[in-house]
N, C-alpha and C positions, 0 to 999 in steps of 0.2 A: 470695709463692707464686703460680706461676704457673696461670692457669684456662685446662681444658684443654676444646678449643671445636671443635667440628666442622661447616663453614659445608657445605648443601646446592649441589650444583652450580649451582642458580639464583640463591645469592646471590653466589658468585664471580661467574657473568653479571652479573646486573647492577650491581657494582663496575667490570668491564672494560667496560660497556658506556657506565656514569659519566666512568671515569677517574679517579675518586676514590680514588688510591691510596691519599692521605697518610692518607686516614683509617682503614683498613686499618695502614699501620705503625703509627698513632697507637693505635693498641687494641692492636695486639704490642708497642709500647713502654709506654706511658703507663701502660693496663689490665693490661700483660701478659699476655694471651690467649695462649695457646700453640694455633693451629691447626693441625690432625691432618688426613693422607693419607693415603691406602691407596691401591697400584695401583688396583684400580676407580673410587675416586674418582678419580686424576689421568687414568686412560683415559675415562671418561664425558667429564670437563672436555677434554677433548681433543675427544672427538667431537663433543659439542656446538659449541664454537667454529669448528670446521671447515666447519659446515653450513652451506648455499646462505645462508638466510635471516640472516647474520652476512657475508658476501661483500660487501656495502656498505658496510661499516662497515672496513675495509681491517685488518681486528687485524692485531698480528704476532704472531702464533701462538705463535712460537720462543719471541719477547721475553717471554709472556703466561705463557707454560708457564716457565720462568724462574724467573719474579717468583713465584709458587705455591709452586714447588717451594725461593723460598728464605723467603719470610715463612712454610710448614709444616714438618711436623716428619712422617716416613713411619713408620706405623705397620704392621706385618705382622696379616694377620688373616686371618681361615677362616671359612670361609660357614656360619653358624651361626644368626642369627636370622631368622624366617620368619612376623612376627607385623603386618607392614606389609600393608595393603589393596594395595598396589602391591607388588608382590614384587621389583621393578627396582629398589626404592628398600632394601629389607634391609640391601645392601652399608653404608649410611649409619650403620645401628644396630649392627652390627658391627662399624663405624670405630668409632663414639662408646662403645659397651661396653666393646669389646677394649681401647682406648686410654684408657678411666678418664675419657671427657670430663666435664665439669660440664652442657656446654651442647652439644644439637644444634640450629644457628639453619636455618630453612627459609623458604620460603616455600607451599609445596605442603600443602594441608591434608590428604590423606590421612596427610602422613610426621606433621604436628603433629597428628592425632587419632589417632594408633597409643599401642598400651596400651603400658607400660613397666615392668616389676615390677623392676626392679633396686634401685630407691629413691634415687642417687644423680644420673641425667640426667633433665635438665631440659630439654622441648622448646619453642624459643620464636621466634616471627617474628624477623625483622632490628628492627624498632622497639619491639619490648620487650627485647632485647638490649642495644639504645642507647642504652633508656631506663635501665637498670639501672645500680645505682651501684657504684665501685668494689668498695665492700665488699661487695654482694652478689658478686661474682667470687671 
């Protein structure tokens, strides 16, 4: 059974920013993590990388958006939740609700201190993510 997992925009950055892809397919294969996109997610990850302060680092944009669009899985969703101290960040809990995820992983503590009454998502840093065993998935 696949765990359905929704990575916040900053932990895709900092994967792209690694290079560390293998380990990324290695949790869509190995773990079978099935990661979850919504337009908003993939337009944010869009703007983000396009920003001055990533201009150094030469991404290829194209290539980057790509590789996203084929290790995820797109889900449709409607602007519904409105319980994030960041309200820019909502769209995220609306990926991870609407799409049934297990796991929303972040880095940003406002999105991992947002209440969550649904009973089933799990909000957790990239390193308790990592740390977590198979079978918790």
């Amino acid at each position: 059974m696949e765990s359905r997992t929704v990575f916040d925009t900053n932990i895709w950055i900092s994967y792209f920013l690694s290079g560390n892809f293998s380990e990324l397919i290695e949790l869509r294969r190995k773990r079978r993590v099935l990661f979850l996109r919504s337009a908003p997610s993939f337009s944010e990850l869009k703007e983000v990388i396009t920003r001055k302060k990533f201009a150094s680092k030469n991404f290829n944009v194209e290539k980057l958006l790509e590789f996203y669009n084929g290790i995820t899985e797109f889900c449709e969703t409607k602007s519904l939740f409105k319980e994030c101290s960041d309200p820019n960040d909502n769209f995220l809990f609306d990926l991870a609700i609407q799409g049934k995820a297990k796991f929303l992983v972040s880095g940003d503590k406002k999105v991992l201190e947002t209440e969550v009454k649904n009973g089933f998502l799990k909000l957790s840093s990239l390193a308790k993510f990592k740390e977590s065993t198979a079978a918790d998935l």
